[in-house]
C-alpha positions as CSV (number, residue, x, y, z in Angstrom):
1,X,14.1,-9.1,-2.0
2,X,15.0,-5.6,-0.8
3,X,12.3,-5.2,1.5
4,X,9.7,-6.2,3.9
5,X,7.3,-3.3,5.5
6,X,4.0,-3.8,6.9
7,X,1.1,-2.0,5.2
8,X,-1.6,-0.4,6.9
9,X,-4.8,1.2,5.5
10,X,-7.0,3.7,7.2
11,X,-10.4,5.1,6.9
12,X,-8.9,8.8,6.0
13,X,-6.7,9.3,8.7
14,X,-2.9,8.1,7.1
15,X,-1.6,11.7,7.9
16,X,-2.6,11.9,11.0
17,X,-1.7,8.9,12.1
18,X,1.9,9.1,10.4
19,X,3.0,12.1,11.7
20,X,1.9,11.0,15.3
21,X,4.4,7.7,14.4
22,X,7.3,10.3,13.1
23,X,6.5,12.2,16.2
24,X,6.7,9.5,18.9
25,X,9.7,7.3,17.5
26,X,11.6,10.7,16.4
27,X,12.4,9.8,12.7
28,X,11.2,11.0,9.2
29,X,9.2,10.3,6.2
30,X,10.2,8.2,3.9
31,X,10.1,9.4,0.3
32,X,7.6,11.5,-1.2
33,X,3.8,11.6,0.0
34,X,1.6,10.9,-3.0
35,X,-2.3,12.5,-2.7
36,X,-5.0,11.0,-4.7
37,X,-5.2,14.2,-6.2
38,X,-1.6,13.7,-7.8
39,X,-2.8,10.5,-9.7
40,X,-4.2,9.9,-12.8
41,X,-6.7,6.5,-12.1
42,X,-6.7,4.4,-15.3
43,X,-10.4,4.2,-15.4
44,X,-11.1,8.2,-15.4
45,X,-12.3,8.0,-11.6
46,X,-13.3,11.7,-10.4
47,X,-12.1,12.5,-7.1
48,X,-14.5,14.4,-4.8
49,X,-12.3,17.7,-3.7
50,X,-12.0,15.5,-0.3
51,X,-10.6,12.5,-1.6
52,X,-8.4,13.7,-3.8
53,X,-6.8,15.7,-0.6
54,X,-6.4,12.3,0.9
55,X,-3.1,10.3,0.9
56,X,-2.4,7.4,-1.7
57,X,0.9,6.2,-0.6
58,X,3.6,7.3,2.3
59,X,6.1,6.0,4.3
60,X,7.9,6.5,7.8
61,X,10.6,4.4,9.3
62,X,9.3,3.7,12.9
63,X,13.0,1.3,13.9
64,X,15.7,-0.3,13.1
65,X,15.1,0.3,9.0
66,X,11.1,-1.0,9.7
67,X,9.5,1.2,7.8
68,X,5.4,1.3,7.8
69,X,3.5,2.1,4.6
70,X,-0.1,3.4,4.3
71,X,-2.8,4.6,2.5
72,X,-6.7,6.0,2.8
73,X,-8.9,3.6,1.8
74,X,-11.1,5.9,-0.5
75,X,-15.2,4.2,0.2
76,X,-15.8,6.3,-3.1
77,X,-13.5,3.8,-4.3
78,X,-15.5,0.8,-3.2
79,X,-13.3,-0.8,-0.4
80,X,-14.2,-0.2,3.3
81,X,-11.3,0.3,5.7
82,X,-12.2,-2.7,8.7
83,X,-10.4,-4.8,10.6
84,X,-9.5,-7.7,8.5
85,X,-8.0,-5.0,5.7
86,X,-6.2,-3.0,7.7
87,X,-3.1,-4.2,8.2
88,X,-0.9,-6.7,5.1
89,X,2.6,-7.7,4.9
90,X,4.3,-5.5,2.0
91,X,7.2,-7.5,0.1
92,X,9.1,-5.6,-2.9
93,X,10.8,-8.1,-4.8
94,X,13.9,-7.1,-7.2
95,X,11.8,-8.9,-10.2
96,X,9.0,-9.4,-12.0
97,X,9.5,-12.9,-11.8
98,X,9.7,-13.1,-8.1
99,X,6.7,-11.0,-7.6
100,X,4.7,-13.6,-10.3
101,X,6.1,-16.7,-8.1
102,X,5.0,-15.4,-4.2
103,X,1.6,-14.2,-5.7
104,X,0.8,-17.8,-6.9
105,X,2.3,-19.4,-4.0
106,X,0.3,-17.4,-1.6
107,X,-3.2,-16.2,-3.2
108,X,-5.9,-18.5,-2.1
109,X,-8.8,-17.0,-4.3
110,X,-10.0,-14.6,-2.7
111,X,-9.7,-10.9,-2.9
112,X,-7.1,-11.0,-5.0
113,X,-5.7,-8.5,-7.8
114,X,-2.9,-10.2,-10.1
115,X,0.4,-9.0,-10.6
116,X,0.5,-5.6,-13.1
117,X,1.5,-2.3,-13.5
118,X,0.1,-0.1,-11.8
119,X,0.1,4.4,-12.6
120,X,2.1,5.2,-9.4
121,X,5.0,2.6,-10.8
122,X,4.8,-0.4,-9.7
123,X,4.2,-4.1,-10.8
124,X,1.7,-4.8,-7.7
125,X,-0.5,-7.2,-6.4
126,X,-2.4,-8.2,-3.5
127,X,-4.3,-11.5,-2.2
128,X,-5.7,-13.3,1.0
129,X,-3.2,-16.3,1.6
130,X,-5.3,-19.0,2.6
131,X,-4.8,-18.5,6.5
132,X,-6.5,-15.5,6.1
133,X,-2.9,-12.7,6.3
134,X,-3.3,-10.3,3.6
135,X,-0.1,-9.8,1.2
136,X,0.8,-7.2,-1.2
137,X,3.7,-8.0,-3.4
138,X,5.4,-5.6,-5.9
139,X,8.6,-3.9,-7.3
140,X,10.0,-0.8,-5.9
141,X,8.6,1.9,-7.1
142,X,9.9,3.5,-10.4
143,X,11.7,-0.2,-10.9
């Protein structure tokens, strides 16, 4: 595995919220920040003006390599950012295979979505384990 990060979803406020973190433990982003607006959705979804203004995906290191991920959770979208979503363990695996193996061994049937590529370029998934901790499991991106 190359990495363990904790992902955390808010109700529009990731860039707030991220530059506060940079701010306070005085590091930097972490790659590039993806919009909503920068993504082409597989089903053809339009993006109100809004949304597509709001983050997908960024990254800052807050210690010691810990590096916290986050995106808005889009209600146009259907999922409601609450406590209980907002906040899962992110592993990226170096394989396919390993990312197919911890997704059986820890989804427990229940908001689930199964290992597969995914338009920003990742195989990702995520699932409920069945003591409730939310995972998501993928490959780097562009891997």
């Amino acid at each position: 595995m190359t990495r363990v990060n904790t992902y955390l979803n808010f109700p529009g406020q990731t860039e707030e919220a991220f530059t506060h973190y940079r701010e306070l433990f005085g590091t930097e982003f972490v790659g590039p920040i993806f919009r909503f607006g920068d993504m082409t959705l597989p089903d053809g979804t339009a993006l109100s003006k809004e949304d597509a203004n709001k983050i997908m995906h960024m990254e800052v290191e807050i210690a010691a390599g810990h590096v916290l991920m986050a995106t808005d959770m889009l209600s146009s979208m259907g999922p409601e950012c609450r406590v209980g979503n907002n906040t899962t363990i992110m592993v990226e695996c170096d394989t396919r295979e390993e990312v197919d193996r911890l997704y059986k061994g820890l989804a427990a049937g229940t908001e689930e979505s199964a290992p597969a590529d995914q338009p920003w370029g990742q195989y990702w998934s995520v699932c409920l384990d069945k003591y409730g901790i939310r995972w998501m499991i993928a490959t780097p991106m562009g891997a």
